[in-house]
N, C-alpha and C positions, 0 to 999 in steps of 0.2 A: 131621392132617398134622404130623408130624414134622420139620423142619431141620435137620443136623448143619453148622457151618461151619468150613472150615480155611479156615487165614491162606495167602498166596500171596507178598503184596508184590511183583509181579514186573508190571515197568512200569505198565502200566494197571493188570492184572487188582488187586482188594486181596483174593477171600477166593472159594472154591468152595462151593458149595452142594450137599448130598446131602438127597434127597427120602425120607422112607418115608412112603409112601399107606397103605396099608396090611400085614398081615404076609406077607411074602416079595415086595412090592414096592416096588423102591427107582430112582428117578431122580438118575443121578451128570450132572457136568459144567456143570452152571449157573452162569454166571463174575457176579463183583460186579465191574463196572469202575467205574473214576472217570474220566471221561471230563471234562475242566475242571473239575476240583472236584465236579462233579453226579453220583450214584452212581445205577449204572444196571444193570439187570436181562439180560441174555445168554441166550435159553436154546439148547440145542443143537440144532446140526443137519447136515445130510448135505453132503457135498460130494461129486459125480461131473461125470467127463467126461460129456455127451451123445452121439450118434453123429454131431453133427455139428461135434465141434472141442470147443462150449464149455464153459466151466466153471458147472455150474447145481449150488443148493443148495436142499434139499428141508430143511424142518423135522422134525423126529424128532418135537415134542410138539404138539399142534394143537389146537383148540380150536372151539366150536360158531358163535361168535360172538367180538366183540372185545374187547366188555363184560367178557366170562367171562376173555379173554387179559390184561386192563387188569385186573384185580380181582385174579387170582392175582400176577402181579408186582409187583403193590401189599403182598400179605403177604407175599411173599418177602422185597421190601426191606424191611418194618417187622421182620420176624425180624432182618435182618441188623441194623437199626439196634439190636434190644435186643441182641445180642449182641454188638456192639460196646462196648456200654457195661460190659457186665460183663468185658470182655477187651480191656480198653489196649493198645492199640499203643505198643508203645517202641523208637525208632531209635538206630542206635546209628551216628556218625560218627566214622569216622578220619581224621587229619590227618596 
């Protein structure tokens, strides 16, 4: 598994996640929030109207078990933390 990350900065989200599984398969849209300080794993999913009014959301990526779902979001974050360390964050404020 492959990880590419780009930086976001934009309110919560800090950084997007692009998957390659393997060649000519790639998973985009996987958000890094900071959600209170705690960095936390997002992955994508569907939103449609139902036929009866509401607004329901279906997962795009799904998993056998929760184990399997709790293990992957565990290396996704650990990517993100090593790649955070080799790519500093610098803010830059105006007065």
């Amino acid at each position: 598994m492959n990880i590419k990350f780009k930086e976001v900065n934009s309110g919560i989200v800090e950084a997007r996640a692009i998957l390659k599984l393997e060649a000519g398969i790639t998973l985009n849209e996987i958000t890094i929030l900071n959600r209170g300080g705690e960095i936390e794993v997002e992955l994508p999913h569907k939103s449609f109207r139902a036929k009866n009014g509401q607004l329901q959301q279906k997962a795009i990526i799904t998993f056998d078990d929760e184990d399997e779902q709790n293990l992957f979001l565990i290396q996704v974050k650990d990517a993100y933390f090593e790649w955070r360390k080799r790519q500093t964050k610098v803010r830059i404020f105006e007065s």
